[in-house]
SEDREN-976236 format. One record per residue (C-alpha): x, y, z. Coordinates in steps of 0.02 Angstrom, whole numbers, padded with zeros to 5 digits, always signed. Each point is the difference from the previous one (the first is absolute). Example, Ala and Ser with C-alpha at 12.3 -4.5 7.8 and 13.67 -1.06 7.14 Angstrom:
REM residues 2
+00615-00225+00390
+00069+00172-00033
This chain:
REM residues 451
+05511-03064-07074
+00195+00021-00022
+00057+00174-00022
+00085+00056-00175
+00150+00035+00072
+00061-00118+00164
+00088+00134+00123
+00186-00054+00032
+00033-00064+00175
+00151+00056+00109
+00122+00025-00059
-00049+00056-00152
-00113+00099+00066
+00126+00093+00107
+00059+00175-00058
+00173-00071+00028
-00012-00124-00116
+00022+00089-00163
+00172+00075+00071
+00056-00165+00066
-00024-00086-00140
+00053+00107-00119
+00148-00080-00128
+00108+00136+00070
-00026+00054+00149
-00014-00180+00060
+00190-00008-00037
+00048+00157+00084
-00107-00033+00155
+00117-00156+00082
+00141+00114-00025
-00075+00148+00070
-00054-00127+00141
+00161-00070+00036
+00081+00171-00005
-00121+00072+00123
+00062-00151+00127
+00164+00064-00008
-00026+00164+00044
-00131-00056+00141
+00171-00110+00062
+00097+00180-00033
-00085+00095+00112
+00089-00102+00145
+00143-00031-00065
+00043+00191-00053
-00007+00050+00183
+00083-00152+00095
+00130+00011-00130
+00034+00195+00038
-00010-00051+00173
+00166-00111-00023
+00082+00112-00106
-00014+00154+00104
+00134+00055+00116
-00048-00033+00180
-00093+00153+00084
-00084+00081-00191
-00086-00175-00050
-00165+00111+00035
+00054+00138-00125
+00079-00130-00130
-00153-00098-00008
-00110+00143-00021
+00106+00051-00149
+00022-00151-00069
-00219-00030+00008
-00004+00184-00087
+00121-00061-00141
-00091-00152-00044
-00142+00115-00052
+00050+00196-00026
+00099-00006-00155
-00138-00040-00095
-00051+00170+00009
+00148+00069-00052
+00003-00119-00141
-00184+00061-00077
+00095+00158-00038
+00181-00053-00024
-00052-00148-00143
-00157+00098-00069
+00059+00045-00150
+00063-00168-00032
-00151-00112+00037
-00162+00131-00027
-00103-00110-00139
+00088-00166+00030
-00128-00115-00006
-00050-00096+00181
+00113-00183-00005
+00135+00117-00054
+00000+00107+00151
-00063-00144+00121
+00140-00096-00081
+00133+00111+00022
-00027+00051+00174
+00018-00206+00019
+00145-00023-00047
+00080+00144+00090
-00070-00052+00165
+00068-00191-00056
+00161+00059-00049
+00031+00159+00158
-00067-00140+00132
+00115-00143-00065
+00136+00116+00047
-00045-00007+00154
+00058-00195+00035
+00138+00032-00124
+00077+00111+00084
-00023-00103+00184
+00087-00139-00087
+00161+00115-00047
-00018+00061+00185
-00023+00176-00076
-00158+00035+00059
-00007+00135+00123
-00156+00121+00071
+00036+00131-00124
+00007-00106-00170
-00166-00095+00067
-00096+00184+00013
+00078+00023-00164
-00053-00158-00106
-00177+00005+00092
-00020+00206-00060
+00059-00079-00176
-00128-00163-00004
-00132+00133+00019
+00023+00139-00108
-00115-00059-00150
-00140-00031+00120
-00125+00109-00036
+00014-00036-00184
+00000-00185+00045
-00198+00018+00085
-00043+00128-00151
+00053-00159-00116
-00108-00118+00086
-00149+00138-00005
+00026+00042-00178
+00031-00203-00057
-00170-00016+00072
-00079+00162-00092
+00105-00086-00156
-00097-00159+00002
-00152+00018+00097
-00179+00108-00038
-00052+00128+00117
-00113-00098+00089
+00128-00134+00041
+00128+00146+00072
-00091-00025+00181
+00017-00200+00023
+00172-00007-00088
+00056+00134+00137
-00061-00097+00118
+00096-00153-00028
+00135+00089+00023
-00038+00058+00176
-00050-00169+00039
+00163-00057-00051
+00077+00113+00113
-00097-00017+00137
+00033-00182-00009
+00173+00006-00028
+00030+00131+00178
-00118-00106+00093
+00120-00156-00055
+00173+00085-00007
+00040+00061+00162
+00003-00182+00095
+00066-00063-00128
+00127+00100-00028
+00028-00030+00219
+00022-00181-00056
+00123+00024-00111
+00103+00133+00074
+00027-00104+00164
+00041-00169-00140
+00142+00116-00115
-00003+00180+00060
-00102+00164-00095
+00135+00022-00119
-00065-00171-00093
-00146+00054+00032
+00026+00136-00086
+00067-00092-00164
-00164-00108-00003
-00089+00165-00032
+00140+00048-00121
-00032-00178-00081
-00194+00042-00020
+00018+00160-00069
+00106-00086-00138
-00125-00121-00036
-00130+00153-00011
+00117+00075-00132
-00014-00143-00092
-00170-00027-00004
-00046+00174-00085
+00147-00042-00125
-00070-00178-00036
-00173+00021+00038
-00061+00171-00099
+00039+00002-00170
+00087+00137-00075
-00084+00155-00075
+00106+00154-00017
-00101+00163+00014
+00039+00136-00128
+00075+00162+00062
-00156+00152+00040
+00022+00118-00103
+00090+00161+00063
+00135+00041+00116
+00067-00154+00126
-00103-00005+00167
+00079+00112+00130
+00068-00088+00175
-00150+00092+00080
-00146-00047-00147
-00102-00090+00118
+00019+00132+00117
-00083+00111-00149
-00115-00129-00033
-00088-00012+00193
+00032+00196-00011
-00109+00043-00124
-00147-00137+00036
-00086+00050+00162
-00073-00165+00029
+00161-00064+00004
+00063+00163+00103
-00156-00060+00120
+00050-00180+00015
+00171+00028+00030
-00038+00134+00122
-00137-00122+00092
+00136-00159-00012
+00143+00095+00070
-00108+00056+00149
-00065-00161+00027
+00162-00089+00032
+00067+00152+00088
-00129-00024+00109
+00038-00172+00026
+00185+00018+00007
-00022+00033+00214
-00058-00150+00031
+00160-00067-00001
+00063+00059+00129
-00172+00044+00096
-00055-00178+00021
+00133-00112+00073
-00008+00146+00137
-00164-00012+00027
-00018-00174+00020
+00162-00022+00135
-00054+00166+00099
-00165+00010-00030
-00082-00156-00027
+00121-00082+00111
+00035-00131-00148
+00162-00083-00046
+00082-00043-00168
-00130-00152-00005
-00155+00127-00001
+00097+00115-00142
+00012-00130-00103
-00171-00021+00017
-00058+00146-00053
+00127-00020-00151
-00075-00164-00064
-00183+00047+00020
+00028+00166-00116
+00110-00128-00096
-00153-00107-00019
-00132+00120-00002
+00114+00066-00167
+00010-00167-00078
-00186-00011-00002
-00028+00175-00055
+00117-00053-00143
-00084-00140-00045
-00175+00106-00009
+00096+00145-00092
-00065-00078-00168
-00178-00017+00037
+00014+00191+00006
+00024+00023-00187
-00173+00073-00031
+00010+00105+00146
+00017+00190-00072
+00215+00023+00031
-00010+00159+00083
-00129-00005+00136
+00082-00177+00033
+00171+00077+00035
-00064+00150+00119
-00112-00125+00053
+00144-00111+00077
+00085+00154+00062
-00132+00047+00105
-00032-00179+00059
+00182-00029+00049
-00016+00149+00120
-00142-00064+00069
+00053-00151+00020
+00166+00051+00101
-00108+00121+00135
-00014-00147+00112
+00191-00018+00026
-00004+00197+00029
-00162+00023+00112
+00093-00155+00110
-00110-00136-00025
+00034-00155+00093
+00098-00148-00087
-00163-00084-00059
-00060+00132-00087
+00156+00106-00082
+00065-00192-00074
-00145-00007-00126
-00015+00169-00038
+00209-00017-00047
-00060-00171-00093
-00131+00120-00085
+00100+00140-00036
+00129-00124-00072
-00158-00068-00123
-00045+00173-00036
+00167+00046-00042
+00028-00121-00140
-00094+00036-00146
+00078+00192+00008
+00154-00032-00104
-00090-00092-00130
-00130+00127-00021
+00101+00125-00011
+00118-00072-00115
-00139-00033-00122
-00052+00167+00015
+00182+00056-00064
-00027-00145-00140
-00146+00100-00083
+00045+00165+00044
+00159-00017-00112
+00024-00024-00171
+00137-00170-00058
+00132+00151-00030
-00001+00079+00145
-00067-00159+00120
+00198-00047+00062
+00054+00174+00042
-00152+00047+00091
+00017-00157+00103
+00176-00004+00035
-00030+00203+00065
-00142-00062+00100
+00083-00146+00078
+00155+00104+00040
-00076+00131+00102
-00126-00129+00091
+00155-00090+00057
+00081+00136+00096
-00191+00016+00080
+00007-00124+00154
+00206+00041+00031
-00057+00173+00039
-00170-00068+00093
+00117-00104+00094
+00118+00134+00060
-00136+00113+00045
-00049-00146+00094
+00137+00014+00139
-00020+00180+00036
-00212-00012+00014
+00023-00162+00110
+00114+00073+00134
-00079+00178+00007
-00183-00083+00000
-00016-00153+00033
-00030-00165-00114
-00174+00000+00022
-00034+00189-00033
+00133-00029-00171
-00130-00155-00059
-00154+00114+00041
+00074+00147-00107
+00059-00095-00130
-00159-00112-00013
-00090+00166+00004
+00102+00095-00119
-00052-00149-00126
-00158+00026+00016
+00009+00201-00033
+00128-00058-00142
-00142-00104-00078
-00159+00111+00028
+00117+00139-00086
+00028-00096-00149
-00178-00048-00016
-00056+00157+00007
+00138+00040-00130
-00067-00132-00090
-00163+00064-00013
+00053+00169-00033
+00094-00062-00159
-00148-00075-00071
-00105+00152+00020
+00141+00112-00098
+00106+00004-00128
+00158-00087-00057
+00058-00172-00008
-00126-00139+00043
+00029-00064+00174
-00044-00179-00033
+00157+00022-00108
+00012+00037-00198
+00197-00045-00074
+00088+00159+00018
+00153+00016-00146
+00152+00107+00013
+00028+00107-00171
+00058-00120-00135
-00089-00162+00066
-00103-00115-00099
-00199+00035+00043
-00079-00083+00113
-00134-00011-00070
+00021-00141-00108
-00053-00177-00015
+00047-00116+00156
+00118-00113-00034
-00054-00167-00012
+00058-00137+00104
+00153-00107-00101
-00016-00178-00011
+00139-00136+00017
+00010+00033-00192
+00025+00185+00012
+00145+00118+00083
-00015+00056+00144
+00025+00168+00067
+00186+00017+00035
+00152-00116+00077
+00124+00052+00093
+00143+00026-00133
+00139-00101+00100
């Protein structure tokens, strides 16, 4: 007897389907896709390009600067623009950020062309390109808040990561191509190119919907600062985040030395390692989804935890055929965290507050692996690669039993729900009301970049 109700086949019946196919976020997705490319080329062509800029003997220091200014200034610009972009809504802030990185980047070529382009004015223009970064990924959070019910944060998340994953997996050698066709600095206008085409997608794609000004005082520069401040699941998550990637930041520098002086290995066995986390993330992205009825917070520890575990092989010097699949698993386990924890900033916020909150979180989280990184070089020479991968693979796991058992604390006691209730600064809008409902083709949208 046929069933009432035939069940839809794949891939209908896929939790990514309702964010792919939705009428706007199916617009903004090629253009988020084609922008992610570019940076996946950028993350050759930033270096090699330092590397011919620099004066002979400080090509090491230059291109460590010039890595550091591609990414840094976003921090600084969470505080510096705050008061300028708190409430905007998400394809304004995404947008903006766009076009910066378009416009800073084109520079770049520009000035190559007029033979005025020198190591100093490259640091310069890539420090610029990157300022509005953190409010850039708090736009592409919030647009998905914006248009998307709770229970569609998680898989909409995730096709971001894939995205990325996808596009760093395909970048690099393809950026190698092109460099040794035309040179990095082209290179380096392709990505300038995409990031143009990204601007105008959220200015063409979403349609316009201004938001009215919360009532009160303007946001502060630090308002998302007050808003993680004063919510401790957000104090916990940002806490458990920035150790996380701390954590991971030795690696780094850790692993190419173990696998030349320990392993015996060569730059062929590195890269091996490289593209089995590389896959092992790619399919943790693509399972990310299927995770959306999973409860949020015991899912994030969860990976936390499993990541460490995951990395003890490397540290407890595990032979070749046994520390590549645990890297390949730790690379699947490590997928899904950014999306879950990104959703869990989603429902812990309310609309007002949302784009603050994540441009605060997403500028201290980037200064997280820099600092790893250098800590890196010290614990590697005094002991030893392996020993730095055992403490640090270690150290997750302590990081991630201590925030379970925070966790569990939390729901025992008092205060703010630790699966996350919308926490509002004084003068925000409640939020506690309705959930917006998703626009059609026939409705406006949340917000367009006002260009």
């Amino acid at each position: 007897m046929p069933s009432d109700a035939a069940q839809p086949r794949f891939p209908r019946s896929s939790p990514y389907w309702p964010v792919v196919s939705h009428p706007l976020l199916r617009r903004v997705l090629p253009g988020l896709a084609v922008s992610a490319l570019g940076d996946g080329m950028a993350l050759v062509a930033v270096t090699w390009l330092a590397l011919q800029l620099a004066p002979q003997g400080q090509r090491g220091t230059w291109t460590a600067i010039a890595v550091a200014a591609y990414t840094l200034p976003s921090a600084a610009g969470a505080v510096i623009f705050g008061r300028f972009l708190g409430g905007r809504s998400g394809a304004q802030l995404a947008g903006w950020d766009a076009v910066l990185r378009a416009g800073a980047l084109a520079a770049i070529p520009a000035a190559h062309l007029a033979g005025a382009l020198s190591i100093g004015l490259y640091v310069t223009l890539l420090a610029a390109s990157s300022l509005l970064h953190s409010w850039g990924s708090a736009g592409r959070f919030t647009l998905i808040a914006e248009l998307l019910p709770e229970r569609q944060h998680l898989p909409a998340n995730a096709v971001l990561a894939i995205i990325g994953e996808t596009a760093t997996i395909i970048g690099p050698p393809l950026a190698g191509v092109l460099i040794s066709a035309a040179g990095p600095v082209w290179v380096i206008a392709f990505d300038a190119v995409t990031f143009a085409v990204l601007a105008l997608t959220y200015r063409l794609a979403v349609p316009d919907r201004r938001r009215p000004d919360p009532p009160g005082t303007a946001p502060s520069r630090t308002a998302g600062f007050g808003i993680i401040r004063h919510h401790r699941s957000l104090r916990r998550l940002l806490g458990l985040t920035f150790g996380f990637f701390l954590l991971f930041g030795p690696f780094y520098v850790a692993m190419p030395v173990l696998v030349t002086e320990d392993l015996g290995g060569s730059a062929t066995t590195l890269g091996l390692y490289y593209t089995a986390f590389g896959a092992g993330s790619l399919l943790g992205g693509l399972a990310t989804g299927y995770l959306h009825r999973w409860p949020l917070w015991p899912t994030t520890i969860g990976i936390v935890v499993g990541f460490g575990v995951a990395m003890l092989p490397l540290g407890l010097g595990a032979p070749v055929g046994l520390s590549l699949p645990a890297f390949a698993l730790a690379g699947l386990v490590w997928a899904p965290y950014m999306s879950t924890s990104m959703a869990l900033f989603q429902r812990s916020t309310s609309a007002a507050g949302r784009p603050q909150a994540l441009a605060a979180n997403s500028a201290v989280l980037v200064l997280a692996v820099p600092l790893g990184t250098m800590l890196g070089g010290p614990l590697t020479t005094g002991i030893g690669a392996r020993r730095t991968l055992l403490l640090c693979a270690a150290g997750t796991i302590a990081l991630g039993l201590a925030a379970g058992l925070a966790n569990l604390r939390g729901r025992s006691g008092t205060g703010d729900d630790p699966a996350g209730r919308a926490w509002r600064p004084r003068g925000c809008p409640s939020p506690r009301t309705p959930p917006e409902r998703v626009p059609s083709d026939a409705e406006p949208g949340p917000g367009r970049a006002a260009r």
